[in-house]
N, C-alpha and C positions, 0 to 999 in steps of 0.2 A: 344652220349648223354652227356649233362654236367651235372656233379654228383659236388656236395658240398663240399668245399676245405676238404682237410684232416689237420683241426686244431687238431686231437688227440697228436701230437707229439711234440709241444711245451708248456712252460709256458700260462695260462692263470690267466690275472686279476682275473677275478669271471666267473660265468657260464652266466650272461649276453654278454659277449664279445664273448664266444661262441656261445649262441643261436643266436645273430646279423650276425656272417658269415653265420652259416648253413642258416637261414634265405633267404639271400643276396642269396646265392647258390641257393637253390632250386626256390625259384623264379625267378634267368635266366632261368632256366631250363622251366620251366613253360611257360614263357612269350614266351621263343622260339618253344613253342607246343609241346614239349616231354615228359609232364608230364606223369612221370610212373604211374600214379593210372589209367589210361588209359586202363590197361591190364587185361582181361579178362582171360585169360589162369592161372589156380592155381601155376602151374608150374614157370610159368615166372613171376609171380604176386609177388614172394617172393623175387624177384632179388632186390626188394625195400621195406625196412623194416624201414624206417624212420621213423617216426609221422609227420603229419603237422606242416607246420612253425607256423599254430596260435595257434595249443593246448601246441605250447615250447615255445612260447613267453609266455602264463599266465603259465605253470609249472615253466619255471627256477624260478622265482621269490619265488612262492610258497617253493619249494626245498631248497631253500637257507636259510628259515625262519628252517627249522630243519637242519640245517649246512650239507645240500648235492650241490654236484655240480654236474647239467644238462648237461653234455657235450656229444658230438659224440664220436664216437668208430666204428672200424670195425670189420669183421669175416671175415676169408677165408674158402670157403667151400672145400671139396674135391678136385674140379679140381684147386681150384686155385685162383677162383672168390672172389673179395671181395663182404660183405654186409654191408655196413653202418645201426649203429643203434643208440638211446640215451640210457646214461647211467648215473646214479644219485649214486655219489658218496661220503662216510665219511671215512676216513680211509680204514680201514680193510671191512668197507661194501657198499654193493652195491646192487642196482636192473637196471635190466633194462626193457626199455619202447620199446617195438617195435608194427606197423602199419603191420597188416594184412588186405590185401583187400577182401570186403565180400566174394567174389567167392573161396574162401578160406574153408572160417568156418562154411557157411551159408548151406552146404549140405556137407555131408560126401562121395564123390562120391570116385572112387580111382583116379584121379589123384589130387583131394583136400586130399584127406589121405596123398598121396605121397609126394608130398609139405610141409604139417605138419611135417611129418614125416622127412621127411630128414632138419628141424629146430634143432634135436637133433646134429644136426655135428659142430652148429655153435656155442652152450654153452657147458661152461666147468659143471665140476660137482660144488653141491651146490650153483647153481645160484634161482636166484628170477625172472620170466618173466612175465611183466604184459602187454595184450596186448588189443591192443586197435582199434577197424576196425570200420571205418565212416558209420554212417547210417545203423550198424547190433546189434540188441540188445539181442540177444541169440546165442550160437552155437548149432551145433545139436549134441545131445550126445553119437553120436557113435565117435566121439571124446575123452570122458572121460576114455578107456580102455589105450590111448597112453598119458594119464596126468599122468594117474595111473603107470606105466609100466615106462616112465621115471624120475618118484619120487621115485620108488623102487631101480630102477637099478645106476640112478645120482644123486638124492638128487636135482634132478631139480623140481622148485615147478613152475607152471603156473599158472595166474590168469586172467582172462578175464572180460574185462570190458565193461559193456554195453554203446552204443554210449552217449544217456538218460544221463548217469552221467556226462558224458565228457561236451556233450550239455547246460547241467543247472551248470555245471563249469564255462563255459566260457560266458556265459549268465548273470552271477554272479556280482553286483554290488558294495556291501559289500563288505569291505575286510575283515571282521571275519566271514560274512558267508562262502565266496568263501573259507577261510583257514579250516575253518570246513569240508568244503565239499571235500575239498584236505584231509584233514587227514582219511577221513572216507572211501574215495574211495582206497587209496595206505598204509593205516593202517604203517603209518609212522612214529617214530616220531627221536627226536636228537639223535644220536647216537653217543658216545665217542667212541675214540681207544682204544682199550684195554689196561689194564695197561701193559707198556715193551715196546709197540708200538709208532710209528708215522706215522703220512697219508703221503702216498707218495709223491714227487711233480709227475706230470708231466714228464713223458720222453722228452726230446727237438728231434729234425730232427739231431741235429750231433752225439748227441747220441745214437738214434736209429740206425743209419748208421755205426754207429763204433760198436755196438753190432754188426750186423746181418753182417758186414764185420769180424770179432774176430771168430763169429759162423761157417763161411762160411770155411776160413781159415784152423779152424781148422779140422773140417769133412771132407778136401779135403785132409789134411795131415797126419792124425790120424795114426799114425805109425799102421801096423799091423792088422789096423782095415777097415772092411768098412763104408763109411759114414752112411748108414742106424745103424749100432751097433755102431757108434762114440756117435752119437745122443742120441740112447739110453743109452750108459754108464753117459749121463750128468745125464737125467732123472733118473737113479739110483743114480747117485752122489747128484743131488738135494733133495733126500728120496721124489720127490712128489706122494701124494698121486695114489695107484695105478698103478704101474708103467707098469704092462703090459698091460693095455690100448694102450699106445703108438705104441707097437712094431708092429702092422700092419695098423699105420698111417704112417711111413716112405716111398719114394721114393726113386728113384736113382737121384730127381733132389735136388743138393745139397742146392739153392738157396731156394727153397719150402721150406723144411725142416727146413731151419733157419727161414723163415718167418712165419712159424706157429708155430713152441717153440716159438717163440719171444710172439709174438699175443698172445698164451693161457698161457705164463707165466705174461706178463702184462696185462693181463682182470683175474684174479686167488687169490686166497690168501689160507692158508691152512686151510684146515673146521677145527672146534671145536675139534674135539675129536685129533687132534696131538698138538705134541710138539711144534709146530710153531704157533702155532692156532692164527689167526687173520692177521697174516706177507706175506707181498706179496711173493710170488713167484719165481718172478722174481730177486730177491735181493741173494734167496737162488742157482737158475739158474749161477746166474754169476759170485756168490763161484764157486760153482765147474766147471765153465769153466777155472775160474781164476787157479784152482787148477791145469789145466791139462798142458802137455809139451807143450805150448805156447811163443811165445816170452814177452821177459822182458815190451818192452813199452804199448804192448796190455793188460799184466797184470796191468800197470799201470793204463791205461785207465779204465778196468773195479772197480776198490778199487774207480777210483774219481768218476764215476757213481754212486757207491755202496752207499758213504757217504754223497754226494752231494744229493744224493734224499731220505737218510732214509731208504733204503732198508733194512737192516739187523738191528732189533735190540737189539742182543747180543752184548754188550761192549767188553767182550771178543772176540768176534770173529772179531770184526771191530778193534780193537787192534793190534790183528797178521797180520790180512791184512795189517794193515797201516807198520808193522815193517817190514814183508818180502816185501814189495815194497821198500821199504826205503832201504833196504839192497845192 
């Protein structure tokens, strides 16, 4: 099947240059008859979580009037699979937009349950999910115990949007009404970084490669340790949120393990109520990789990551960074 380039990993102009590839994408996809909304199985039905290319072509635009960017993103589920999905980005916040297919939400059968259900594995906590499935204008509400139950447990909030809305969006002539009707549906509006902060850019593809190469390295070498407890000493080193969550996410496959810290520290930022409140994740990640018995130039590597995208920001602490590299 041809799935939609993975532009998450480099610089993007604006969130139009993005929505044009995924766009482009999905539409070979299509034209060549493989269109996943094809699938009837609830199961198999989540293995594609995208939105349509024409409800992202009028969002990005809309998105950008309150300074977020539309872009793609993935998930790795448990075994390993990725899921592509949109995500509307300001800094420190974020929601995302993903397509469920009605055979999904339309009846609570158990392998519809099961499907919903195992969508908890693919957001981090204190995410925002607004979902959107073509031609279903209700879910059935034996649904609402597992909204419930993962707002308790993750601080994950769900919101479901009837088709109707979408419909008389895109229908939409005006551009004040159509923006009205954007802000009324996704209760949206500008959001600044918090003061201390700055929006990240962008990971690039050589940087992405050089983390999850640094990550990999190190977990294979971890004096004394095993990679599954290498792993976890970062996530304690990093203070994220929670950290015994983690400890029976790890494998013995070392490459996994770096590809999913990577993943849920760059889609992450730390909730409200910590010391880091509003700051990526990932920025705090690559401290304390950097901190550990690694070689000189990969610590390198990781300080010009660090500074070059804004991740960290404490003055002071991007200060020492910069001197002990210099050393």
């Amino acid at each position: 099947m041809v799935t939609p380039a993975d532009i998450t990993t480099r610089p993007l102009a604006s969130s139009i240059e993005a929505t044009a590839s995924f766009i482009n994408a999905t539409l070979t996809s299509v034209v060549q008859g493989q269109n996943p909304d094809e699938k009837k199985d609830p199961l198999a039905a989540i293995e594609k979580l995208e939105i349509d290319p024409d409800v992202v072509i009028e969002l990005a635009p809309l998105f950008e009037r309150v300074e977020f960017k539309l872009v793609p993103d993935e998930f790795l589920d448990k075994v390993g699979d990725k899921h592509k999905v949109m995500v509307a980005k300001n800094g420190g916040s974020s929601l995302y937009i993903i397509s469920l297919n009605k055979c999904v939400l339309e009846v609570c059968t158990k392998p519809a349950r099961a499907a919903f259900c195992s969508l908890t594995y693919f957001f981090g906590e204190n995410s925002r999910i607004h979902i959107i499935s073509r031609d279903l204008e209700a879910f059935d509400s034996d649904f609402n115990p597992y909204m419930e139950d993962w707002k308790e447990t993750k601080n994950v909030e769900v919101f479901f949007i009837p088709w109707s809305w979408i419909a008389r969006l895109l229908a939409e002539n005006d551009g004040d009404k159509k923006f009205k009707k954007f802000e009324n549906i996704f209760k949206v509006k500008a959001a600044k970084t918090r003061t201390g902060t700055e929006p990240p850019t962008v990971i690039t593809d050589n940087e992405r490669e050089q983390i999850l190469k640094i990550l990999s390295d190190y977990a294979g070498h971890a004096f004394t340790l095993k990679p599954q407890d290498a792993m976890q000493k970062l996530v304690l080193a990093a203070d994220f949120p929670d950290p015994k969550k983690f400890e029976a996410t790890w494998k013995e496959d070392i490459e996994w393990n770096s590809l999913y810290l990577f993943n849920y520290a760059k889609g992450a930022s730390f909730p409200s109520n910590h010391s880091r409140s509003g700051q990526s994740t990932l920025g705090w990640l690559l401290k304390a990789l950097h901190d550990q018995a690694i070689d000189e130039n990969s610590k390198k590597a990781l300080v010009d990551i660090i500074v070059v995208n804004k991740l960290i920001a404490d003055p002071d602490v991007i200060a020492k960074l910069k001197e002990k590299t210099s050393d």
